[in-house]
SEVO-148523 format. One line per field, with one value per atom (N, C-alpha, C, O): residue in one letter; z, y, x; residue number from 1; atom name. Coordinates in steps of 0.1 Angstrom, whole numbers, always signed. Atoms other than C-alpha are relative to their C-alpha. Last residue first. Example, Ala and Ser with C-alpha at 12.3 -4.5 7.8 and 13.67 -1.06 7.14 Angstrom:
# SEVO-148523
residu [s,s,s,s,a,a,a,a] $
up [+0,+71,+8,+9,+0,+78,+0,+7] $
north [-11,-11,+11,+22,-12,-45,+12,+12] $
east [-9,+137,-8,-3,+9,+123,+9,+19] $
num [2,2,2,2,1,1,1,1] $
atome [N,CA,C,O,N,CA,C,O] $
//
This chain:
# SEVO-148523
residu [x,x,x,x,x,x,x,x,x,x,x,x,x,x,x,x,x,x,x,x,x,x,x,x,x,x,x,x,x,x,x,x,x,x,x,x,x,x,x,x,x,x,x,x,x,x,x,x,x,x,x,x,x,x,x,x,x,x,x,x,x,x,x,x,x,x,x,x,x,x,x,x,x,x,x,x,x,x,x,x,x,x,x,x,x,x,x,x,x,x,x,x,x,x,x,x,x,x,x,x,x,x,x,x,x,x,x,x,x,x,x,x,x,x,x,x,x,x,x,x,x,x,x,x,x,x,x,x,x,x,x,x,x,x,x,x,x,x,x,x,x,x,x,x,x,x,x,x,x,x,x,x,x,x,x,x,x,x,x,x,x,x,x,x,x,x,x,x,x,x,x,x,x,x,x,x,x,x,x,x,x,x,x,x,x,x,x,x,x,x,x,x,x,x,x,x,x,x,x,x,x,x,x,x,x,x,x,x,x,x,x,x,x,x,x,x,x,x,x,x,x,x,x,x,x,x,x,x,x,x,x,x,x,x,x,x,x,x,x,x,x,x,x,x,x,x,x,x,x,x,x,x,x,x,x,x,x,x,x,x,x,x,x,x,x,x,x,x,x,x,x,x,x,x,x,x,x,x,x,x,x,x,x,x,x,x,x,x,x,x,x,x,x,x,x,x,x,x,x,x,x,x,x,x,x,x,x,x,x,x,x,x,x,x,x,x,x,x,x,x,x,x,x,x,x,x,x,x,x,x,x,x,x,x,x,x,x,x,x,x,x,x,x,x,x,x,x,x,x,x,x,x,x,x,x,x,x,x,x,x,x,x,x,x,x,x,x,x,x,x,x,x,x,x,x,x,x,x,x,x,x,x,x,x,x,x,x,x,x,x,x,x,x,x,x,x,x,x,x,x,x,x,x,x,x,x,x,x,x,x,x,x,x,x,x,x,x,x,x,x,x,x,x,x,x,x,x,x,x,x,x,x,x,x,x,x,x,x,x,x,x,x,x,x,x,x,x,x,x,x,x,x,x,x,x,x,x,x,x,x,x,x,x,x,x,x,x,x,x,x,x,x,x,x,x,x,x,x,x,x,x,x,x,x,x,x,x,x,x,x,x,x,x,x,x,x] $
up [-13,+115,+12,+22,-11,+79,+12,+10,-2,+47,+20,+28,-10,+29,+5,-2,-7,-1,+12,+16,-12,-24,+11,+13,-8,-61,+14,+15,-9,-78,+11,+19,+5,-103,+8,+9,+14,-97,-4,-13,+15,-81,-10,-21,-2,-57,-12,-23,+7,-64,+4,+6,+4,-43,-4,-1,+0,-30,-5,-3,+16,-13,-1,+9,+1,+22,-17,-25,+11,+42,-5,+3,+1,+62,-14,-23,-10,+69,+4,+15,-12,+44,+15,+25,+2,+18,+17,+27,-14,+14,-3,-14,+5,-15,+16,+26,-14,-17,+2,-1,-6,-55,+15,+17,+6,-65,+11,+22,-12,-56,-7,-14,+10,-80,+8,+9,-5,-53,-11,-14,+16,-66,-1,-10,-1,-26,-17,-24,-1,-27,-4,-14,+11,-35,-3,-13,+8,-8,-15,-25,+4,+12,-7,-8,+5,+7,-2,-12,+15,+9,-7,-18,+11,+36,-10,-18,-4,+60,-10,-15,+6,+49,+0,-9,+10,+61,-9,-16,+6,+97,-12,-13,-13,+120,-5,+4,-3,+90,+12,+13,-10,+83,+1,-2,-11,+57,+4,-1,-7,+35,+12,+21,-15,+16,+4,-3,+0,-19,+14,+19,-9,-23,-2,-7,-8,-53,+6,-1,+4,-72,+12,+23,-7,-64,-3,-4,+8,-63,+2,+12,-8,-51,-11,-22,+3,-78,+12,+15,+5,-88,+3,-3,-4,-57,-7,-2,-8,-61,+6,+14,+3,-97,+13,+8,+14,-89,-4,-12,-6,-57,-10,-13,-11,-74,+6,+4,+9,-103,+9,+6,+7,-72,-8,-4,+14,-52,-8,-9,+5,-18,-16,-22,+14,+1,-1,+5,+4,+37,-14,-17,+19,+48,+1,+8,+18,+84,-15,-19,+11,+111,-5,-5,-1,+145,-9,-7,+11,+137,+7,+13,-9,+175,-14,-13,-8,+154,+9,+13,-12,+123,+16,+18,+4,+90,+14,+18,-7,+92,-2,-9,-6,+69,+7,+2,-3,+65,+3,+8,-12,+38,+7,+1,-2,+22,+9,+20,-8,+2,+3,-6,-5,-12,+11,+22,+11,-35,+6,+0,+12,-1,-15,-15,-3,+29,-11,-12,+17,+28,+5,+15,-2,+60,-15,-25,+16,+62,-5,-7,+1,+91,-14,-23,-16,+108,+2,+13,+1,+80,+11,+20,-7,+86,-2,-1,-7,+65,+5,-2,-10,+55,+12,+24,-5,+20,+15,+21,-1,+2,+8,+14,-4,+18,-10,-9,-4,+29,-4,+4,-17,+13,+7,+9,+1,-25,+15,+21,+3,-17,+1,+11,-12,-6,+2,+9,-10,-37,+15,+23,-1,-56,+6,+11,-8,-37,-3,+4,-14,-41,+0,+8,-2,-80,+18,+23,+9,-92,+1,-5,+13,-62,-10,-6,+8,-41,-13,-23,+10,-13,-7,-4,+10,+16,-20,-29,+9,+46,-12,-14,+10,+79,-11,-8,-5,+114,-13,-12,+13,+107,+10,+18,+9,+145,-10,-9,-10,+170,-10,-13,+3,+149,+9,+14,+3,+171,-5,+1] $
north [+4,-70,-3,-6,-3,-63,-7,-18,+5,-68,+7,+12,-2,-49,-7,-7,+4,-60,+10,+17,+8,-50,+1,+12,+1,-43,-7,-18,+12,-26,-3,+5,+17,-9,-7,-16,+8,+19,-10,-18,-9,+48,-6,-2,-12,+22,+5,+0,-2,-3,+9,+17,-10,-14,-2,-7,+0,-46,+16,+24,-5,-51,+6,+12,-6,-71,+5,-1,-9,-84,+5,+7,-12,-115,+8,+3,-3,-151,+19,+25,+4,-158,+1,-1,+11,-137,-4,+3,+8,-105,-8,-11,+13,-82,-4,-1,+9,-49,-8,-7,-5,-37,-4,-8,+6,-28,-3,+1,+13,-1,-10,-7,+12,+27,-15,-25,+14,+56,-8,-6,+3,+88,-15,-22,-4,+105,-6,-1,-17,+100,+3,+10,+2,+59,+21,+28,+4,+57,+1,-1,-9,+74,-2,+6,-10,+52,+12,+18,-1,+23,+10,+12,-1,+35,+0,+9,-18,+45,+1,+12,-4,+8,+18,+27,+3,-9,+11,+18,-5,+6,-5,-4,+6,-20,+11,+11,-9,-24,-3,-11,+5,-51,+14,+23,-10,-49,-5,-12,+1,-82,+11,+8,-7,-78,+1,+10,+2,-100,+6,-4,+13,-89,+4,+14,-8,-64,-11,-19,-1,-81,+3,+0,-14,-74,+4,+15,+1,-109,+15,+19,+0,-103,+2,+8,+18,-121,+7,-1,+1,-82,-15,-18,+15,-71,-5,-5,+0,-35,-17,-23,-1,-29,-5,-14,+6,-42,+2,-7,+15,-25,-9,-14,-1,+12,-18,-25,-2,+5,-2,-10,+11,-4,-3,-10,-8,+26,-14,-19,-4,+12,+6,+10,-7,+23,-2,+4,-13,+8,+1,-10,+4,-11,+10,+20,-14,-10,+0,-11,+6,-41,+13,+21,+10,-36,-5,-13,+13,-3,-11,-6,+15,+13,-11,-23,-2,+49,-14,-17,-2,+36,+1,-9,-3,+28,+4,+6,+6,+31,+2,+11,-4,+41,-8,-19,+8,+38,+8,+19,-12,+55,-10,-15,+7,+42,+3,+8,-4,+60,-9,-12,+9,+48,+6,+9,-6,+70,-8,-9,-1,+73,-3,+7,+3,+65,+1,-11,+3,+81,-3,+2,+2,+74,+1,-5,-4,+86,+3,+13,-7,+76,-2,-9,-5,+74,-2,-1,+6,+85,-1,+8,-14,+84,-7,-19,+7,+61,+10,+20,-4,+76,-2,+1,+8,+57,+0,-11,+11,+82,-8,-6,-1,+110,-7,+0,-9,+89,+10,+9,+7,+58,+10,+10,+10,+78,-3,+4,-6,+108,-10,-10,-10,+85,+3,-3,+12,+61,+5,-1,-1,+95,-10,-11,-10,+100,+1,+7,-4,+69,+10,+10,-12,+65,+1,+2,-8,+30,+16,+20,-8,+9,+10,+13,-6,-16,+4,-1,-1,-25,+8,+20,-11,-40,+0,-9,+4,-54,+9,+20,-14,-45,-11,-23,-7,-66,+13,+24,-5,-97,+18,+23,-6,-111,+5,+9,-5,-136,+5,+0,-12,-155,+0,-10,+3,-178,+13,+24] $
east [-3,+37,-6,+0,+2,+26,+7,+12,+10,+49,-6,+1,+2,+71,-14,-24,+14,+88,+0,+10,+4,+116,-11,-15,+11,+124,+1,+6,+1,+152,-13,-18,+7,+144,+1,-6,-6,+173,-10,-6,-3,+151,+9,+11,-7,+136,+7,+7,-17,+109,+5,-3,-2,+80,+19,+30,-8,+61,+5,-4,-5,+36,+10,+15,-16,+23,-1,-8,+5,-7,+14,+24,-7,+2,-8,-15,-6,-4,-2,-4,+7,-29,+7,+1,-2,-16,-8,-12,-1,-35,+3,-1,+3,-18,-2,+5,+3,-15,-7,-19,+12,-7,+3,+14,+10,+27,-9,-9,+5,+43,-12,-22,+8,+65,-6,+2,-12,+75,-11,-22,-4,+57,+7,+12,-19,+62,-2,+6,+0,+17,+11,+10,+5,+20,+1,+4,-12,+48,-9,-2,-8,+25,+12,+21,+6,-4,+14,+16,+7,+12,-2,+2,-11,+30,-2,+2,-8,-1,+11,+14,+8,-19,+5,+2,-3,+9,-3,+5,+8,+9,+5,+17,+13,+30,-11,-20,+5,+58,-17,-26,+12,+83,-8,+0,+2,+108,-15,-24,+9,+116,+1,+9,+0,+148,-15,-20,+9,+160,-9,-14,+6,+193,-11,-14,+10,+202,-5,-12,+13,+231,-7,-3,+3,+268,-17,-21,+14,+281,-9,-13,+16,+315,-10,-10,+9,+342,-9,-18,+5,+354,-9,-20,+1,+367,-11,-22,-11,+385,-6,+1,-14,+366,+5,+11,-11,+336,+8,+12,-5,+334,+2,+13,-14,+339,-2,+8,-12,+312,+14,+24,-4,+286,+14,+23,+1,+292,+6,+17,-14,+281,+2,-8,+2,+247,+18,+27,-12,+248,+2,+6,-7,+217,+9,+8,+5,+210,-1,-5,-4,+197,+2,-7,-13,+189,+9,+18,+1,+168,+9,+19,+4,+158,+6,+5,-12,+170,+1,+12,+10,+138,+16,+22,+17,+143,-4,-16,+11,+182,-14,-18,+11,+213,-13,-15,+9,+245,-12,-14,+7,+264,-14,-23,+11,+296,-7,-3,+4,+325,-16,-23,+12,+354,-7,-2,+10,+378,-13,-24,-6,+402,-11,-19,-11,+378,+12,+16,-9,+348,+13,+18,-18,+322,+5,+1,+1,+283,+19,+26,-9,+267,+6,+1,-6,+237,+12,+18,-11,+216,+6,+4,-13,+180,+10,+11,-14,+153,+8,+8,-5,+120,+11,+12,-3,+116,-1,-3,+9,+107,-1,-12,+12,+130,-15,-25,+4,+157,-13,-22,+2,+158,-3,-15,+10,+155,-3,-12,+13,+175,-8,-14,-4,+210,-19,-27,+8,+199,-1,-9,+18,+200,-2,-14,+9,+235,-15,-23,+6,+246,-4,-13,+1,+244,-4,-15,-3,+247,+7,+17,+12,+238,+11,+22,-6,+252,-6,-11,+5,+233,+6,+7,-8,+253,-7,-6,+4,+232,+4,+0,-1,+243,-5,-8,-3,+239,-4,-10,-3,+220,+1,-6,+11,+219,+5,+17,+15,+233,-8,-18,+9,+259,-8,-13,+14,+283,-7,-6] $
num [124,124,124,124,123,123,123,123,122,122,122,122,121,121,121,121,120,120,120,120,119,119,119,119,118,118,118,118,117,117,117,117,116,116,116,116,115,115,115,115,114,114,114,114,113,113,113,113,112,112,112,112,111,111,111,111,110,110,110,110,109,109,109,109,108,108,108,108,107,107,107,107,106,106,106,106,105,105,105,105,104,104,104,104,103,103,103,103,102,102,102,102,101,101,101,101,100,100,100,100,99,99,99,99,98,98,98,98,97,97,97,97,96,96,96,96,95,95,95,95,94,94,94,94,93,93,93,93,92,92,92,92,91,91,91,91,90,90,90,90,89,89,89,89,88,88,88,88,87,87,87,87,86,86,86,86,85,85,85,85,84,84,84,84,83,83,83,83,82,82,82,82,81,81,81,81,80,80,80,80,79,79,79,79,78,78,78,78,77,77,77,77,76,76,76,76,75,75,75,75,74,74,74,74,73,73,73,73,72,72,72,72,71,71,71,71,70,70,70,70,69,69,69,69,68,68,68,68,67,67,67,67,66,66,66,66,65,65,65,65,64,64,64,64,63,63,63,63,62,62,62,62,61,61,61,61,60,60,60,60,59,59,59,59,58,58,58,58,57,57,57,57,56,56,56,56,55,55,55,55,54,54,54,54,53,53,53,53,52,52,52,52,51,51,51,51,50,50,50,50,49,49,49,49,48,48,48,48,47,47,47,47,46,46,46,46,45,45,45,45,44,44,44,44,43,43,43,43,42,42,42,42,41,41,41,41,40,40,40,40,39,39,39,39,38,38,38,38,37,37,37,37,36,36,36,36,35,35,35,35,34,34,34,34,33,33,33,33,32,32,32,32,31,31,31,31,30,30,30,30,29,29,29,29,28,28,28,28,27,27,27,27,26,26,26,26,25,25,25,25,24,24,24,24,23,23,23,23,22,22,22,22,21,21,21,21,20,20,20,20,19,19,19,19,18,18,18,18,17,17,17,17,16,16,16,16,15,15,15,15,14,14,14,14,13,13,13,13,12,12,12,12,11,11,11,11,10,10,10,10,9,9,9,9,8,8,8,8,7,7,7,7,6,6,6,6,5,5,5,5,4,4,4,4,3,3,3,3,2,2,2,2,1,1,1,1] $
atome [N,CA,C,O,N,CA,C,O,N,CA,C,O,N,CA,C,O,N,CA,C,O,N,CA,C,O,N,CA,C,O,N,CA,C,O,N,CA,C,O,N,CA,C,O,N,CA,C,O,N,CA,C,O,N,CA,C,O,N,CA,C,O,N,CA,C,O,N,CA,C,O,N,CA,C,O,N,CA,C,O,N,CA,C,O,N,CA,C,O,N,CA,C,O,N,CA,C,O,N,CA,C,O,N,CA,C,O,N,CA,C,O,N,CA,C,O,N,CA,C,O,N,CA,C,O,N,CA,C,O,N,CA,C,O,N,CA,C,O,N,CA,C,O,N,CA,C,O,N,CA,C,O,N,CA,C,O,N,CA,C,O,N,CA,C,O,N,CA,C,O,N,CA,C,O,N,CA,C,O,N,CA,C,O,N,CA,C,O,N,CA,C,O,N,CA,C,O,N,CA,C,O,N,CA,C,O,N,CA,C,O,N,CA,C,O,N,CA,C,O,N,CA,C,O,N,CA,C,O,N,CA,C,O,N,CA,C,O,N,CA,C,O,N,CA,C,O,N,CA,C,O,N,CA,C,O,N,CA,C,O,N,CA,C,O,N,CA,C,O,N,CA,C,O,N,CA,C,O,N,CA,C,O,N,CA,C,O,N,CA,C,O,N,CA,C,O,N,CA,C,O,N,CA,C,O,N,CA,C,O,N,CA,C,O,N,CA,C,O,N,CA,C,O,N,CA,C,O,N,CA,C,O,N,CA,C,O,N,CA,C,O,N,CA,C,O,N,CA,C,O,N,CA,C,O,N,CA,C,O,N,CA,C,O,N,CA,C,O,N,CA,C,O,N,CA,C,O,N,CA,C,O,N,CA,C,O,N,CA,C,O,N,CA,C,O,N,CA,C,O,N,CA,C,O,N,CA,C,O,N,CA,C,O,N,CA,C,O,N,CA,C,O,N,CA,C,O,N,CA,C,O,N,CA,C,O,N,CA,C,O,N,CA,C,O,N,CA,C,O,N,CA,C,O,N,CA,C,O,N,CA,C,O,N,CA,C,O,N,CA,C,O,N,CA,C,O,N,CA,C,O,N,CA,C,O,N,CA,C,O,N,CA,C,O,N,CA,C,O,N,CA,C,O,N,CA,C,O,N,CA,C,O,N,CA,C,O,N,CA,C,O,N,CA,C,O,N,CA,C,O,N,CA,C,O,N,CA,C,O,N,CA,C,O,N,CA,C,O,N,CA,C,O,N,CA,C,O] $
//
């Protein structure tokens, strides 16, 4: 039986500027950082309590060793208990955000990382 989303595998272009990016835009820590023959994959967290991480793979490299995975940039909802503190410092670090938006549940915006890819954060 599933209990909980454990990892989440984002396959990027260039790990090490997606490495720089999560880390210090982003403020994510690595908590580990494994190579296995030309394959190398690096987890990381938003916070050491994370229950979930993402792990940074080398796109080019998984499409070659298992070309039918779908290697498109999931769709990821982060949570935050200061919005208005990220916003702002994701707007200060250069990070590309779009506006802050109230929905009737929730306050939340979105932001891209150094490939384009876009993903949310909403309040908690």
């Amino acid at each position: 039986m599933i209990n909980k989303l454990g990892q989440v595998m984002l396959y990027v272009a260039n790990q090490e500027e997606s490495l720089k990016f999560w880390t210090e835009k982003a403020g994510f820590q690595v908590v580990a950082d494994e190579t296995s023959g030309p394959m190398r994959w690096i987890e990381i967290v938003p916070a050491a309590d994370a229950a979930t991480s993402l792990v940074l793979h080398n796109k080019e490299l998984i499409a070659k060793m298992q070309p039918e995975l779908n290697l498109s940039t999931p769709s990821l909802l982060f949570y935050s208990n200061d919005l208005d503190r990220l916003y702002q410092d994701f707007k200060d670090k250069g990070v590309t955000v779009g506006d802050l938006v109230s929905m009737p549940s929730r306050r939340v915006f979105n932001f891209a990382d150094n490939e384009g890819n876009y993903f949310a954060v909403a309040e908690k």
